[in-house]
C-alpha positions in Angstrom: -2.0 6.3 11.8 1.3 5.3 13.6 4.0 2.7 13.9 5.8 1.4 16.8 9.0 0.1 18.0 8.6 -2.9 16.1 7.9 -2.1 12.7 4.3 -2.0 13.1 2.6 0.6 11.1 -1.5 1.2 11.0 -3.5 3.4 9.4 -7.6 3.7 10.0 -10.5 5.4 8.0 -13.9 5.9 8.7 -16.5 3.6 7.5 -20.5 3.4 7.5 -22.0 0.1 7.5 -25.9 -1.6 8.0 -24.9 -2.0 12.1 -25.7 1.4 13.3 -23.2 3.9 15.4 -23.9 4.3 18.9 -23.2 8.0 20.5 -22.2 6.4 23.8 -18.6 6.3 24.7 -16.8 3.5 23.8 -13.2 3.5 21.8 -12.3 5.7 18.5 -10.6 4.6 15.8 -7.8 6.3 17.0 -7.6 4.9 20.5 -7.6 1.4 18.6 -4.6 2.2 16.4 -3.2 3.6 19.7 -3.5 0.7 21.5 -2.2 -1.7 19.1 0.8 -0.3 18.9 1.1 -0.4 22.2 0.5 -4.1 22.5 1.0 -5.5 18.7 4.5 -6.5 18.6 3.4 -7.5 14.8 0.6 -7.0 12.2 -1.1 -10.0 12.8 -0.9 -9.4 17.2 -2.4 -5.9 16.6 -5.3 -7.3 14.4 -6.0 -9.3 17.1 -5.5 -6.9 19.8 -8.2 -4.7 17.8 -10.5 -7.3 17.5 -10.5 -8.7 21.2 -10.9 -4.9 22.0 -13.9 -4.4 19.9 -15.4 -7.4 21.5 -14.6 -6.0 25.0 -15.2 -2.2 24.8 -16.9 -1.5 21.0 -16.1 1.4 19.1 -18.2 4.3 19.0 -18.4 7.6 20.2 -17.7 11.5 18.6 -14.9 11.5 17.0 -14.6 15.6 17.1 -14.6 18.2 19.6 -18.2 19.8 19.0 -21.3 19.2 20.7 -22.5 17.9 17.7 -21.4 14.1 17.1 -19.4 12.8 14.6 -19.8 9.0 14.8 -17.7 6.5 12.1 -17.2 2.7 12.4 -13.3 1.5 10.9 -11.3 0.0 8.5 -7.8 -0.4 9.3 -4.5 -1.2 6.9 -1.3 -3.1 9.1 1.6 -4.1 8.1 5.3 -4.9 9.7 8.2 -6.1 7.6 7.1 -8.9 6.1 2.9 -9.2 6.4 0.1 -6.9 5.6 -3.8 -7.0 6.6 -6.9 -5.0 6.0 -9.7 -5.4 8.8 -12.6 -3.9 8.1 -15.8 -3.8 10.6 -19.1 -2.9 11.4 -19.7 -2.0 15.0 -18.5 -5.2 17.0 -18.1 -7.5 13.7 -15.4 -7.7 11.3 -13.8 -9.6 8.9 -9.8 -9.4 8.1 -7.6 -10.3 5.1 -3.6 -10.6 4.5 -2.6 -9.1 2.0 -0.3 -11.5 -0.4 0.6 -9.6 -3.1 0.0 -5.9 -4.8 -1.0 -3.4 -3.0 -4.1 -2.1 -1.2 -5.4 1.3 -0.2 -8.5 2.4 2.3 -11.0 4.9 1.4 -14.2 5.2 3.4 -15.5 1.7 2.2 -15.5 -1.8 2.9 -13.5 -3.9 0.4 -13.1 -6.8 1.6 -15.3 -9.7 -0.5 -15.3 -13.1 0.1 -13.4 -15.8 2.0 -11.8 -13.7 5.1 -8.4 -14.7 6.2 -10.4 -14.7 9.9 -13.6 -13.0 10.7 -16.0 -12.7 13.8 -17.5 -15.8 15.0 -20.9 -14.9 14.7 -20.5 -12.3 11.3 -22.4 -14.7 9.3 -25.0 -15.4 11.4 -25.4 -11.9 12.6 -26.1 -11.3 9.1 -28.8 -13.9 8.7 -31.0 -12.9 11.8 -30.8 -9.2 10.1 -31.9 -10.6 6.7 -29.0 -9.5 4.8 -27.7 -12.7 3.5 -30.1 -15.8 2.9 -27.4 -18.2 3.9 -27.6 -20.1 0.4 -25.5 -17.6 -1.7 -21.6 -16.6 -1.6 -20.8 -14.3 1.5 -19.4 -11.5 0.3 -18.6 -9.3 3.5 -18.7 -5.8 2.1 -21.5 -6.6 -0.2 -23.5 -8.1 3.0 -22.5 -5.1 5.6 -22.7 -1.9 2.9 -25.4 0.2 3.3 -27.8 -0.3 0.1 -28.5 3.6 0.0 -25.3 5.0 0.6 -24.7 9.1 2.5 -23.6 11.3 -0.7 -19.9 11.5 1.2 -19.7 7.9 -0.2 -19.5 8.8 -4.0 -16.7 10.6 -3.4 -15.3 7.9 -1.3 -15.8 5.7 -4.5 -14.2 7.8 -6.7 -11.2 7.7 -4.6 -10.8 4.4 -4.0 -10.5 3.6 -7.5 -8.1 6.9 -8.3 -5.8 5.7 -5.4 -6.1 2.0 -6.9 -4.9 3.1 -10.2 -2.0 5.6 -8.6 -0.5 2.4 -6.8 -1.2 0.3 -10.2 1.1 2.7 -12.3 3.8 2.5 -9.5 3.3 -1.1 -9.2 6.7 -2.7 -9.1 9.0 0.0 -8.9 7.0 1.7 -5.9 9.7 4.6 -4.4 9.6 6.9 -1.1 9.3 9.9 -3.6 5.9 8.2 -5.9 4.4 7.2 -2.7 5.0 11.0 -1.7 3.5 11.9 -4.8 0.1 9.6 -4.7 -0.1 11.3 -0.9 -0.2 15.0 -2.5 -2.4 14.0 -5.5 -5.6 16.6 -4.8 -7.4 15.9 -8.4 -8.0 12.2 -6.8 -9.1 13.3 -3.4 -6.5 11.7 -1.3 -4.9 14.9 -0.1 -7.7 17.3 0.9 -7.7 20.9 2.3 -11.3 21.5 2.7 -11.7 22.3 6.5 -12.9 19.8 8.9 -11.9 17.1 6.0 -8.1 18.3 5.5 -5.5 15.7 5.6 -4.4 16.2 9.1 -0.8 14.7 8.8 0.5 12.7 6.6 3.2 9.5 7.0 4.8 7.0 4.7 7.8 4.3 6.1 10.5 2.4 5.2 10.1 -1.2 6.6 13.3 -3.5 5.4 12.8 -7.0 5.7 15.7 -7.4 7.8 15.5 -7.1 11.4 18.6 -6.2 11.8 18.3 -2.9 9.5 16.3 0.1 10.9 12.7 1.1 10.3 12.2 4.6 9.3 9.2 6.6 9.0 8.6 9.8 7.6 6.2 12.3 8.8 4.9 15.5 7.6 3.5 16.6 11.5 1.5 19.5 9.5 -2.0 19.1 7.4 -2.0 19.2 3.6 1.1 17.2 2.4 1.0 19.1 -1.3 2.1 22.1 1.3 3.9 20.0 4.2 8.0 18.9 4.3 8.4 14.8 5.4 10.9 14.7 8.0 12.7 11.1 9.0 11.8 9.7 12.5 13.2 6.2 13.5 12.5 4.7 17.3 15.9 4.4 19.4 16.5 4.2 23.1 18.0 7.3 22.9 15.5 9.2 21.4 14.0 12.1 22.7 10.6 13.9 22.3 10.4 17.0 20.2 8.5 19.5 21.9 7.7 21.4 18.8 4.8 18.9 17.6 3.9 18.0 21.4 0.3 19.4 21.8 -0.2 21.5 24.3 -2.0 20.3 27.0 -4.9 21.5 29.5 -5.3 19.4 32.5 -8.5 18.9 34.3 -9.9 22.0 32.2 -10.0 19.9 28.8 -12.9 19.8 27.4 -12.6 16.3 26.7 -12.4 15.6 30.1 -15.6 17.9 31.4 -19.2 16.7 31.5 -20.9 16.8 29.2 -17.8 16.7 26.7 -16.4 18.9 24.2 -18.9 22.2 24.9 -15.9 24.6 24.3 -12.9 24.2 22.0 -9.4 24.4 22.7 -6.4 25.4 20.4 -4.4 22.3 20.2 -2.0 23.2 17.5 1.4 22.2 17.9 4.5 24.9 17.2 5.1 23.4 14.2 1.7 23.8 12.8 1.4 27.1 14.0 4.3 28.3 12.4 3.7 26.2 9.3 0.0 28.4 9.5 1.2 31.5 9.9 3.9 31.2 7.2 1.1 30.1 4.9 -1.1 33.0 5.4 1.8 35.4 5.1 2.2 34.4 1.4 -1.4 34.2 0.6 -2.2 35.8 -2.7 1.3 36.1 -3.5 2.5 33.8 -6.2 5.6 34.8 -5.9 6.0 34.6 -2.3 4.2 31.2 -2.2 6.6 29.4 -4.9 9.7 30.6 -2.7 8.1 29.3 -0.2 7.4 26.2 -1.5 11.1 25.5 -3.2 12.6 26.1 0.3 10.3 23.4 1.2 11.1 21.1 -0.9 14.7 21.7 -0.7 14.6 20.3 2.8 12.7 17.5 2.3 15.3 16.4 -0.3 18.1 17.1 2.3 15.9 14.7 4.4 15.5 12.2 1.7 19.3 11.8 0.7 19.9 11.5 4.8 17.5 8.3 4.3 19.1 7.0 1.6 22.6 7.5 2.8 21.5 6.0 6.1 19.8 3.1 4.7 22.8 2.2 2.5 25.2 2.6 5.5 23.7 1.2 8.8 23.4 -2.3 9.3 22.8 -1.3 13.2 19.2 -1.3 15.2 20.5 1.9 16.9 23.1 3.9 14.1 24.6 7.0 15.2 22.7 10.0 14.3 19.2 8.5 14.1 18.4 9.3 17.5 18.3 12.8 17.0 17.2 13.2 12.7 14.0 14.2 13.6 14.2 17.0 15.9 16.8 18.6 13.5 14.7 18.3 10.8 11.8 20.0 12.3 14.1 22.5 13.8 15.0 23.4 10.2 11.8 23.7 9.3 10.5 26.0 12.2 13.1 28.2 11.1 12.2 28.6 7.6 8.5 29.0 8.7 9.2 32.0 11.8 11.3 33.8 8.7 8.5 33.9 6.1 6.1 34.9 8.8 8.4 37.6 9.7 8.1 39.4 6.8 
């Protein structure tokens, strides 16, 4: 997931479809969302940027760093400050909708149904050389492209879906930075996880006015398991700076992503901040006590974070307000701080 410059946000999730995954290399998921928000200087641009790139490159590959592959197909959710698509593929087909109205989540499955806002030239007829679709009936992309017998994975991936459908139905309306926070740290439906190679990594919700005159911002927890993690405000500036506290380190020619073959040994590539945010977690372990304090302190910044937004949002008219520039890094030097104290102890 990410946003850019211009208000562009995307999110991607894995997906497992009738076109099979190839293991040779060829773009992730990621490296699509990376490159649209590169190039996308709107929603629509960047599902077109994705869709010319699957055309030129495909996606494929591992998507971890073990010599056993990890290969997914995508779906993607994009929005800017006034439109909103799903594209959802199968190797180097796919099929997009705008989104008019409501809202719309992604969860390991393809969703969209019939009558594509645009689709792949050849998705229909793909699908009628590979027998999935007779040609006579309605075209129903996710019906034609699911798997019939789908990996076990996929029931909880149904399950879900349709918890995260109903979260965003009961908030439908009145939908707030603080319940979107919520459905992101709900763990009975599945959508924040903590289960090793599965945790929710990071987590990010933003603030898009319609006005282009009024600034985006996005906040970003930059630390895996939201129920656990402290959102911090980030908004794009030409003064901004990089915080070196969630920079990954880096490892130069010895990377193992950049050795042959790939990924044989495995690098720490931890930030500071999730480091500390570790090791403060681990020091209160076992102790309830120790783990509510923790947890209050927590949330106590991210409320100091929240009422910055709000006050910011309700004062600056500006593309570039004084004090956005540098939000971020304070907040995350706040937060370091709270985490190399409960360590400490």
């Amino acid at each position: 997931m990410g946003a850019n410059e211009m208000g562009v946000c995307i999110g991607n999730e894995a997906v497992w479809t009738k076109e099979p995954v190839t293991e040779g290399e060829a773009l992730l998921g990621m490296d699509l969302v990376r490159l649209a928000l590169e190039r996308g200087p709107s929603a629509q641009k960047a599902v077109q940027v994705i869709t010319e790139l699957l055309g030129e490159y495909g996606q494929g590959g591992s998507c971890r760093e073990e010599p056993e592959p990890f290969i997914y197909h995508n779906t993607f959710l994009l929005c800017d400050r006034s439109e909103a698509y799903v594209l959802e593929t199968a190797g180097p087909y796919w099929a997009a909708e705008r989104i008019v109205e409501g809202a719309r989540n992604l969860s390991n499955q393809l969703s969209i149904s019939v009558c594509p806002w645009s689709e792949h030239p050849q998705l229909r007829s793909h699908a009628l050389q590979q027998g999935w679709w007779d040609g006579q009936g309605e075209f129903n992309f996710s019906v034609v492209y699911s798997l019939e017998k789908q990996p076990e994975r996929m029931a909880a991936a149904k399950l879900r879906y349709r918890a995260g459908q109903e979260l965003l139905r009961m908030q439908e309306g009145h939908m707030t930075v603080k319940s979107m926070l919520s459905i992101l740290r709900d763990k009975e439906s599945g959508i924040c996880m903590d289960s090793g190679g599965f945790r929710t990594t990071s987590s990010m919700v933003s603030v898009l006015p319609r006005s282009p005159h009024e600034p985006c911002i996005h906040l970003l927890s930059a630390t895996p398991d939201p129920s656990r993690s402290v959102y911090k405000p980030f908004m794009f500036s030409p003064r901004v700076t990089q915080v070196p506290w969630v920079l990954s380190p880096t490892f130069g020619e010895q990377d193992p992503v950049k050795q042959i073959p790939r990924f044989q040994t495995q690098v720490d590539r931890r930030h500071e901040l999730y480091r500390q945010h570790q090791r403060a977690l681990e020091a209160c372990k076992g102790n309830k006590e120790a783990e509510e304090t923790l947890r209050q302190k927590q949330l106590k910044l991210e409320e100091e974070n929240l009422h910055w937004v709000d006050t910011f949002l309700d004062t600056s008219k500006s593309a570039d307000p004084v004090g956005g520039s540098d939000i971020f890094r304070i907040c995350v030097e706040k937060e370091l701080a709270l985490y190399k104290e409960t360590g400490e102890k």
